[in-house]
N, C-alpha and C positions, 0 to 999 in steps of 0.2 A: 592433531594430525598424526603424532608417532604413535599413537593407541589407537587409530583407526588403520594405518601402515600393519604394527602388529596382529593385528587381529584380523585382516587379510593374509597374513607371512600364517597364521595358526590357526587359522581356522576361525569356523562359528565358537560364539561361547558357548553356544547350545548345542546339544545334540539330540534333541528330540528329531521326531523325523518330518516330513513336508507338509503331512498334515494336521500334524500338532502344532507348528509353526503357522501354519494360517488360521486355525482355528485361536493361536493364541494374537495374530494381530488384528481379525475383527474382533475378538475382546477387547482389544486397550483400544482400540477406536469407540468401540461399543462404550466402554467406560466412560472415555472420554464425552462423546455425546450425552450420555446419560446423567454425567456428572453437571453438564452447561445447561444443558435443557431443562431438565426434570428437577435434578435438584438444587438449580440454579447456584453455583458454587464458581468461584473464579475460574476463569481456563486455566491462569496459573495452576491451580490448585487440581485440573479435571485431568491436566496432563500428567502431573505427579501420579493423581490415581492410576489413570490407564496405562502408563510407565512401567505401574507396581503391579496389574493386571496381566500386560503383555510377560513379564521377565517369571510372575507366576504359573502362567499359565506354559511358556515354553523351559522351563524349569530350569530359568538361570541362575547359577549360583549368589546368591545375597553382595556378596561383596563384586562378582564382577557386574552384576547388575547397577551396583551402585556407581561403579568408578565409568561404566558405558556411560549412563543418565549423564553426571557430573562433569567427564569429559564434552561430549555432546553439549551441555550447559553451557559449561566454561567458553567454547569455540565459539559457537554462536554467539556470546553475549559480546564478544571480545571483537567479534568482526561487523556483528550487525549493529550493537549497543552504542556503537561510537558515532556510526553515522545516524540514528535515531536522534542523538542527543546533540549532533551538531544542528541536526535538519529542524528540531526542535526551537532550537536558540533562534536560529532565523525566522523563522517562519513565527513566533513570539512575538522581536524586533520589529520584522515586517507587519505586524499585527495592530502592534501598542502604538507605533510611532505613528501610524497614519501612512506609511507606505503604500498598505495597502487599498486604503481609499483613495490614495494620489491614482494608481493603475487604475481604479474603479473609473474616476471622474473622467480621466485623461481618456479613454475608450471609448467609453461609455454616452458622455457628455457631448449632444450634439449629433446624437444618431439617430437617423429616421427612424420611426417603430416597426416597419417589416425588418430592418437591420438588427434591431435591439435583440432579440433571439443571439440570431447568429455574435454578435460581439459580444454576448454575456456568456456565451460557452467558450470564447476565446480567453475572456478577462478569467473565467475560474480555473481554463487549462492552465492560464500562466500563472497565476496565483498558487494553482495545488500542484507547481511540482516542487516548491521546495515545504508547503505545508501538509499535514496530515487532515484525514478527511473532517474531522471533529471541529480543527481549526479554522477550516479555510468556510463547512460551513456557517460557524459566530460568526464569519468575518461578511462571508456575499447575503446570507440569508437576509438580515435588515434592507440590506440596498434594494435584494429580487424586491422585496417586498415594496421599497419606496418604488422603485423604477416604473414597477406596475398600477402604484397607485397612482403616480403621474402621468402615466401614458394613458391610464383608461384600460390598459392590458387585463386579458384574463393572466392572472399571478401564476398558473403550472405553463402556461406559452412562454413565460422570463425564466422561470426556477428551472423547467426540468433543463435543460443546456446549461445553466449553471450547477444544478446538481449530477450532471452527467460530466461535466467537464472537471469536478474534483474525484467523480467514482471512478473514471477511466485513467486518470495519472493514478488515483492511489493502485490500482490494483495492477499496470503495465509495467510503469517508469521509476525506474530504482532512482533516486533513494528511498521510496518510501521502503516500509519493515517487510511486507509482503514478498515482495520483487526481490530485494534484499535476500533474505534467508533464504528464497528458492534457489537464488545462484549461487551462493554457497553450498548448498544441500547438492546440487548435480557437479558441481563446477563449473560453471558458467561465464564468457566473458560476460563485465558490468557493462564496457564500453559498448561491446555489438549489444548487446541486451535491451538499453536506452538506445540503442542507433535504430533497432527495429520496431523496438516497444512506440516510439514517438510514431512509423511510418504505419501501424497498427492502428496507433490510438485517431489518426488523425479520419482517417474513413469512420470508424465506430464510432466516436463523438458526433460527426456530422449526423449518421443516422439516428444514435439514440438521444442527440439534444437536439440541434432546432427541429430538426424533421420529421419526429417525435413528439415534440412537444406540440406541437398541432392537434395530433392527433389526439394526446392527452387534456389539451385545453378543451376539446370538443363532448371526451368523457366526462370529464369530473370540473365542470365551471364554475369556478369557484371564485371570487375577490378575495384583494392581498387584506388581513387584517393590520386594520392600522397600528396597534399596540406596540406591534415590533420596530415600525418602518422605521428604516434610518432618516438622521436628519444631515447629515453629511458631515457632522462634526466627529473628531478623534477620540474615543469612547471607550471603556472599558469592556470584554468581551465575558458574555455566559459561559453556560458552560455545555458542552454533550458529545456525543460518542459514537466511531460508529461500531469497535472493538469493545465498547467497557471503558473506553480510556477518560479522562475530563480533561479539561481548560479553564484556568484559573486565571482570572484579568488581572492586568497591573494593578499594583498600589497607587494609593494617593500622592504619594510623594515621586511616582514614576511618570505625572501628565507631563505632554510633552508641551512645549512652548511655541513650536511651531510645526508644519509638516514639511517631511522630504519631498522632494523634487521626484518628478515622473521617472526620470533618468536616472537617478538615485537607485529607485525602488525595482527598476526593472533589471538594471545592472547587477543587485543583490541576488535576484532571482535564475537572471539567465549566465551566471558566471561558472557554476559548477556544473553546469547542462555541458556548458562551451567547450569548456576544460575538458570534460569525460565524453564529449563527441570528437574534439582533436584527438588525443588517443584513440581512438577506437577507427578514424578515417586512415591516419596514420598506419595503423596493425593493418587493416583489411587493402590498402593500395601497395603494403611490401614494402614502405620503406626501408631506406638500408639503417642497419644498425651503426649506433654512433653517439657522439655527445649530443647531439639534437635529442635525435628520438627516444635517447636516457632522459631528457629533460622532458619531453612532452611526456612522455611515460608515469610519469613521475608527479604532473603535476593535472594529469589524468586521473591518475590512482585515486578512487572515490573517496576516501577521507583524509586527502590531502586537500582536493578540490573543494570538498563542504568547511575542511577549515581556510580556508584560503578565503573563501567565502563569508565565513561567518565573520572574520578578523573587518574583510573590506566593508561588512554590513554595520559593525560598529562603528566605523568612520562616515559613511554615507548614510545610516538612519540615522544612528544615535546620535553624531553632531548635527549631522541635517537636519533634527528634530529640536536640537537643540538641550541633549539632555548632556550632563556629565557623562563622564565615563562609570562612575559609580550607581548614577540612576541608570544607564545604560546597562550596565552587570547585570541590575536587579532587576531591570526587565527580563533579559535570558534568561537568569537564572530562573523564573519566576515558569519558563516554558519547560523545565526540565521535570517536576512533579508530575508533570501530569502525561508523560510517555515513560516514569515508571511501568506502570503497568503492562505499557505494550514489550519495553524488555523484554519483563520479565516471562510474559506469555512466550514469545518469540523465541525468547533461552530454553524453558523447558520444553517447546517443539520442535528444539533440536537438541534436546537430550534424548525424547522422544524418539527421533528421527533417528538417533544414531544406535540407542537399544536396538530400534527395528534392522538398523543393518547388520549392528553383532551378532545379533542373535542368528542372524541365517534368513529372515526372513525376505528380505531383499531378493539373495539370488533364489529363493523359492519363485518367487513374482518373473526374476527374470529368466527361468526355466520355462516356465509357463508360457512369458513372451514370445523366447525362441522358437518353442514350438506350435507359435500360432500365426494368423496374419494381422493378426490389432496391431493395429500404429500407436506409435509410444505418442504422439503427441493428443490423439483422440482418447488413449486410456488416461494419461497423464490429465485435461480435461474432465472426465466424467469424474475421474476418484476425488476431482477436488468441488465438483458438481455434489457429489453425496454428500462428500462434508463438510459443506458450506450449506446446505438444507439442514442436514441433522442439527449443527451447533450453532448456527447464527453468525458466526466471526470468520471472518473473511481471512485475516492474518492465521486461525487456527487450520484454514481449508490451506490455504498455501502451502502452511510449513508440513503440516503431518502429510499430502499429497506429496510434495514432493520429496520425502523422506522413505515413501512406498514405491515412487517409480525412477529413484534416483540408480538403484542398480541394473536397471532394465535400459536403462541409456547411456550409459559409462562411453559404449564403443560408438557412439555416434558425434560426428565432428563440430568444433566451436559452432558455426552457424545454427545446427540441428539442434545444440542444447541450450541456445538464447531462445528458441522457441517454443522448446519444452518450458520453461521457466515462462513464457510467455501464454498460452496453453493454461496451465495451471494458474496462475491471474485472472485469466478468462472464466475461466469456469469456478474460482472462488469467489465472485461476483455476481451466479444466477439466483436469482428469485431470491431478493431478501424478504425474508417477511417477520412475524409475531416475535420471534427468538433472538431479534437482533437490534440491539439499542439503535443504530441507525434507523430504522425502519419509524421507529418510535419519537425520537428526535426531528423527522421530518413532518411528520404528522403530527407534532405537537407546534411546530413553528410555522407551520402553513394552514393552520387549523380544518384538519380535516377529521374525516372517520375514517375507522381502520378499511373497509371497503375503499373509499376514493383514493385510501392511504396505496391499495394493492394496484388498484388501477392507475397509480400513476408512479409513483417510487418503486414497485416492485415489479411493475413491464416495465420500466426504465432498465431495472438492472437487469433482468433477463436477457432484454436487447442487446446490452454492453457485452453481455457473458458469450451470444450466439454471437453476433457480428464480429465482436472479436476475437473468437474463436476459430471462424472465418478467413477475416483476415490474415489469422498468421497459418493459417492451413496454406492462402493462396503464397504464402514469401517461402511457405518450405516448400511448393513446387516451382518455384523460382530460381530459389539459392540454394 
């Protein structure tokens, strides 16, 4: 923050002129896509490039280019890295232990089949907000699958609600990495962020899972294969992605002995929601300030709440399951490998993000703004529309978007920039297809082809992207 402070007090690094500055930031976008796509290379590795592209092409000096990137790294890794890694451990826990088959059952079990839709997009929204998309789908895809085999169901009328209900938390409701970096990147409250993102997500899941998924059963009618279907036992989990990321199952020495309780698992899940919607009702009703509202503030604070969390979820999975505290470690620990990668992505797209504002580029964008009538939350949108087609990664469309229209909304108020940050979610979500291991992952666990793959995963996300784009268009002519 004091190297982004200074370099507002001093100027750009750069002083090439306005159109040298934007010819040099579709380059490092350009790199960047070219690097993911074409010559398939890690994002990690695509943003370093077009980092080295952008600071090239507007002719920033070598060393402050480096200390921008690095700064920019450091910040983000250090604010969004912790809660990744908490969100990680639980959602692990919740995983290994049987947690989250207790939610499964407990919803699930016992519900008409015109209902089974509608509570399988409930069971995945609750389940993906403290899991990332990779996890939560190992964890429901077996079940969509059994549920359907048992019901008779066409299998995309159970999955798409269930895979709509883990796409719309990942890409809305912080804490996943997305949500995340984009509030930092504008400054953003977390609290209103999650307060709105939930009143968002809740119309957009309805249209794009059950009511949706109708429509998609009708396209591509397919049967669940049986290979996968779950058998309702506590199970080691695959692996897959919807960023590049993996999932690594427990060890043999981590089975659990028994499963937690319903109340258990739900508890783990809905504790830091809880926490970081009392701060945030708290901020927006005025309370007065005081030892209360220090305290709610406090225990608000997004990674205070995911450790507060993570702590209680070792007491309620891992004794509930019946494991030591030692085999319990080894489970988390065992969830932390495999959101390396998102990091680390996450860190260099805010090294990224903050060359782009050293360098001048930023207020080039928000010159442009001012002297035009584009609404910051429809541009905010499209830019992360293009770079979630160009590169496939949804986390890459979030951060590097909102790192281009983070100076272009500096002067608009708390409410107006949980929706920008909201916006960009939306539209880093349209049209996944070929370029994106989610896309691939679905179509490989629902056994489809890449056609029935489009017609039903990839209008799935589209829908997410428009409707919830939508929706938070109608709450900024609201509030």
């Amino acid at each position: 923050m004091a190297h982004l402070l200074a370099a507002d007090a001093t100027g750009p690094i750069s002083h090439a002129s306005s159109g040298q500055l934007t010819l040099a930031a579709l380059a490092g976008i350009a790199v960047v896509v070219l690097a993911i796509s074409a010559f398939k290379l890690h994002p990690f590795l695509g943003l370093i490039l077009g980092s080295a592209a952008l600071a090239a092409v507007a002719q920033v000096p070598g060393k402050a280019a480096v200390d921008s990137f690095t700064t920019g790294f450091g910040k983000t890794a250090g604010s969004v890295g912790l809660l990744v890694a908490l969100g990680a451990m639980i959602g692990q826990l919740l995983a290994d232990s049987g947690g989250g088959n207790a939610i499964v059952d407990k919803l699930v079990g016992g519900v008409k089949a015109a209902a089974l839709p509608w509570m399988m997009a409930l069971v995945a929204a609750i389940i993906g907000l403290p899991m990332f998309f990779e996890i939560g789908v190992v964890l429901l895809i077996p079940i969509v699958l059994s549920v359907a085999r048992r019901t008779k169901q066409p299998v995309l009328l159970i999955g798409i609600p269930a895979l709509a209900g883990l796409s719309v938390l990942h890409g809305f409701v912080p804490p996943h990495p997305g949500p995340v970096a984009a509030i930092e990147a504008v400054h953003a409250n977390t609290g209103r962020t999650l307060l709105f993102g939930i009143i968002a997500a809740i119309p957009t899941l309805i249209v794009a899972g059950p009511l949706l998924g109708r429509l998609v059963a009708r396209l591509v009618p397919v049967e669940a294969p049986a290979a996968l279907a779950a058998d309702g036992s506590v199970r080691d989990t695959g692996s897959g992605a919807h960023d590049g990321g993996e999932h690594d199952g427990a060890k043999n020495d981590t089975t659990p002995t028994r499963r937690p309780s319903f109340g258990a698992a739900i508890t783990c899940i809905l504790l830091p929601v809880a926490l970081m919607l009392i701060s945030a009702i708290a901020e927006i009703a005025g309370m007065k300030k005081g030892t209360a509202l220090s305290v709610i503030e406090f225990l608000g604070n997004p990674p205070v709440a995911l450790f507060i969390s993570t702590m209680v979820a070792m007491i309620l999975l891992g004794k509930g399951a019946g494991l030591s505290i030692a085999k319990t470690n080894g489970i988390m620990s065992a969830g932390l490998p495999a959101v390396a990668g998102i990091i680390l992505i996450v860190a260099a797209g805010g090294g990224f993000k903050t060359l782009l504002v050293d360098a001048g580029v930023g207020n080039v964008i928000k010159d442009w703004a001012d002297g035009s009538n584009f609404s910051p939350l429809l541009l905010a949108w499209l830019v992360a529309v293009g770079i979630r087609l160009a590169t496939g990664s949804a986390t890459v469309a979030t951060i590097t978007a909102a790192g281009i229209v983070a100076p272009m909304v500096a002067h608009l108020d708390a409410n107006q920039l949980s929706l920008v940050v909201l916006a960009i979610g939306a539209g880093s979500l349209f049209f996944s297809h070929v370029n994106d291991a989610g896309f691939w992952l679905v179509k490989e666990y629902f056994g489809l082809s890449v056609v029935q793959t489009l017609k039903s995963w990839s209008l799935m996300e589209t829908v997410i992207s428009v409707v919830g784009f939508a929706c938070v268009w109608i709450l900024h002519l609201i509030v």
